[in-house]
C-alpha positions in Angstrom: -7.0 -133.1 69.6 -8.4 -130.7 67.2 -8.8 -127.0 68.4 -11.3 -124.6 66.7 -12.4 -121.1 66.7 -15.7 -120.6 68.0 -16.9 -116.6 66.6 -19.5 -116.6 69.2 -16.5 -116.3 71.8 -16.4 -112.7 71.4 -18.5 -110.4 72.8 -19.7 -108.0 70.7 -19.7 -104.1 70.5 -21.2 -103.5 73.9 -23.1 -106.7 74.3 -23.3 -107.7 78.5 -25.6 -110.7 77.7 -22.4 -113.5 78.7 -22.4 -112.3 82.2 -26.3 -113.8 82.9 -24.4 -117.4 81.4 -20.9 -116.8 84.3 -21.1 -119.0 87.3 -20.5 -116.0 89.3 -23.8 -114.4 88.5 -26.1 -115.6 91.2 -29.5 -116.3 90.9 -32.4 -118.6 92.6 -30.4 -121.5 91.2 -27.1 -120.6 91.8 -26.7 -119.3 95.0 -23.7 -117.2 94.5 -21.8 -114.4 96.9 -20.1 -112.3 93.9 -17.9 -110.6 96.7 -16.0 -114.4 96.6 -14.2 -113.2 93.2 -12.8 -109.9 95.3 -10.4 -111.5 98.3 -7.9 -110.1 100.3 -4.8 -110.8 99.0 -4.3 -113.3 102.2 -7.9 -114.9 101.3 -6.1 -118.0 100.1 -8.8 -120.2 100.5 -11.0 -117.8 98.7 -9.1 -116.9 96.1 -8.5 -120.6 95.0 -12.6 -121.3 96.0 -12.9 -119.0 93.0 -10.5 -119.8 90.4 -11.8 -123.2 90.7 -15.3 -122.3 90.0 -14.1 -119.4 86.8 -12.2 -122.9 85.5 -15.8 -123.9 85.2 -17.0 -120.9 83.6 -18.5 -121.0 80.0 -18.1 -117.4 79.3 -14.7 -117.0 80.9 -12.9 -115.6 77.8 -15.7 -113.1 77.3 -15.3 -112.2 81.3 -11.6 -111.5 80.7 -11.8 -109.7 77.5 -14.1 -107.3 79.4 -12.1 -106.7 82.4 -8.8 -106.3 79.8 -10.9 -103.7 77.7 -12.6 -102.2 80.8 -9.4 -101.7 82.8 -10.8 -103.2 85.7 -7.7 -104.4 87.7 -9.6 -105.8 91.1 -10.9 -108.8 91.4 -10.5 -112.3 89.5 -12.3 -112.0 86.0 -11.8 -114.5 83.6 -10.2 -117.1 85.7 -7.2 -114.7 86.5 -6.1 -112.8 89.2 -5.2 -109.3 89.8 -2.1 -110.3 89.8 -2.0 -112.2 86.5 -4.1 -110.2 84.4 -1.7 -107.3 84.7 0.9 -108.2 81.9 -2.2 -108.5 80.0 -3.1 -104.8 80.6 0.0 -104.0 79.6 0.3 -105.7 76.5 -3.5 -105.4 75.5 -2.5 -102.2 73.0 -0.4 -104.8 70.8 -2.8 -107.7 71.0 -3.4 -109.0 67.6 -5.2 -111.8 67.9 -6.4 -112.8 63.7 -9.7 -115.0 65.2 -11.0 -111.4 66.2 -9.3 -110.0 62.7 -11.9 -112.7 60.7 -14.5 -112.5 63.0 -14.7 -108.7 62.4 -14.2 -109.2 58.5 -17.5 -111.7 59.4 -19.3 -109.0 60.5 -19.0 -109.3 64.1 -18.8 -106.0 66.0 -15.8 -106.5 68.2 -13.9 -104.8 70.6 -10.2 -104.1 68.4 -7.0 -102.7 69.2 -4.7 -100.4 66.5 -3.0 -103.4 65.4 -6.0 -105.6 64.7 -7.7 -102.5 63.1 -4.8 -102.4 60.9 -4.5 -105.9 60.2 -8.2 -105.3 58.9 -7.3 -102.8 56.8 -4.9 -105.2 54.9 -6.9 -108.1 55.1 -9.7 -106.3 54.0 -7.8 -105.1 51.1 -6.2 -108.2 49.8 -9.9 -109.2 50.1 -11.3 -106.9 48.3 -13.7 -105.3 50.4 -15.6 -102.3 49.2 -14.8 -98.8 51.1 -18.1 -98.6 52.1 -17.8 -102.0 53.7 -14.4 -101.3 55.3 -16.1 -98.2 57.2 -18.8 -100.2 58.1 -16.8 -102.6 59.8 -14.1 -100.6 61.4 -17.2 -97.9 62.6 -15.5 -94.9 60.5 -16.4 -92.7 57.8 -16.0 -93.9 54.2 -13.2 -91.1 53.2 -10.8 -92.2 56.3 -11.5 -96.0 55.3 -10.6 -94.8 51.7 -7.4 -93.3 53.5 -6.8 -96.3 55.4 -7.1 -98.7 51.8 -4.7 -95.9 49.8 -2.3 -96.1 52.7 -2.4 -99.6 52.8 -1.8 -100.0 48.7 1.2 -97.5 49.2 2.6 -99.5 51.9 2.7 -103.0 49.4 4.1 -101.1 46.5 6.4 -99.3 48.3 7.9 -103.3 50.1 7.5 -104.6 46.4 9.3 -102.5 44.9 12.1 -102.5 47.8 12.4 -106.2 47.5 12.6 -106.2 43.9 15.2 -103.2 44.0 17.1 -105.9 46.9 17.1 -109.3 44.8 18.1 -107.0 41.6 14.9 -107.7 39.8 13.5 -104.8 37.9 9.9 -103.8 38.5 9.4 -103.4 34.9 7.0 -106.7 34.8 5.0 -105.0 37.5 5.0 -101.8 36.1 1.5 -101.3 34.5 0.3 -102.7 37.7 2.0 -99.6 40.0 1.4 -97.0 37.9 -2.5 -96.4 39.0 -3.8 -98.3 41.8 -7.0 -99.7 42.6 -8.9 -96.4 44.0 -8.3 -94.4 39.9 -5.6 -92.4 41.4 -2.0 -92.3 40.0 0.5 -94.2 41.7 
């Protein structure tokens, strides 16, 4: 079984155009009651009348990546429940999912948290992608993104030379590549 990454499974930067495509939204064609997805919590035969038709959902990962972002704790979104979505509020901040890293290095706006911001930082840095291009992407102003890049070089040199200085190696091979970095300032 081969799995891929689709991009087009994130919703973008407020895009709401994947909730006309949920089986939840009703319309002349699908004759939906949208309070089905917001049961008591003794509505057992409602609640599983509606998991069973978010298992059919073609936008379900976009439905729980909103209600995740959104905060919205009521209800089943995404093919979870109240319930089950909340370890996934809690551990949202730490997500770092690198499908939304590359998908954002793409071009795609998408909603990221601190540690896949970061992670673009230094992906976007061992790529080689232009200040301009890193503020751009991460919706910030060209001097913090050239913050974010000096930080970043800092950061490598700094574990270089601290596994160098732990295996006994002497940095002295890497040494005209430390001294200025990649910005023209010194090292």
């Amino acid at each position: 079984m081969t799995t891929t990454t689709d991009p087009a499974r994130y919703r973008s930067l407020g895009d709401h155009n994947w909730q006309d495509q949920a089986v939840c939204h009703p319309s002349e064609y699908n004759p939906v009651d949208p309070e089905m997805f917001f049961p008591g919590p003794d509505e057992t035969e409602k609640i599983a009348t509606a998991l069973s038709l978010c298992g059919q959902c073609p936008v379900r990962l976009a439905c729980l990546d909103a209600a995740l972002e959104g905060n919205e704790t009521h209800g089943i979104r995404g093919g979870l429940t109240q319930e089950e979505r909340q370890p996934l509020h809690e551990k949202l901040a730490k997500r770092l999912d690198y499908a939304r890293v590359n998908a954002t290095l793409a071009g795609r706006d998408i909603h990221l948290t601190k540690a896949e911001r970061r992670a673009v930082v230094l992906a976007g840095y061992r790529q080689g992608v232009t200040v301009e291009r890193l503020a751009w992407l991460l919706k910030i102003s060209e001097e913090h993104a050239l913050k974010l890049l000096r930080e970043t070089r800092r950061a490598i040199r700094n574990r270089e030379l601290q596994q160098a200085a732990r295996t006994g190696q002497t940095a002295g091979a890497d040494r005209n590549r430390l001294e200025r970095d990649a910005f023209g300032t010194a090292a």
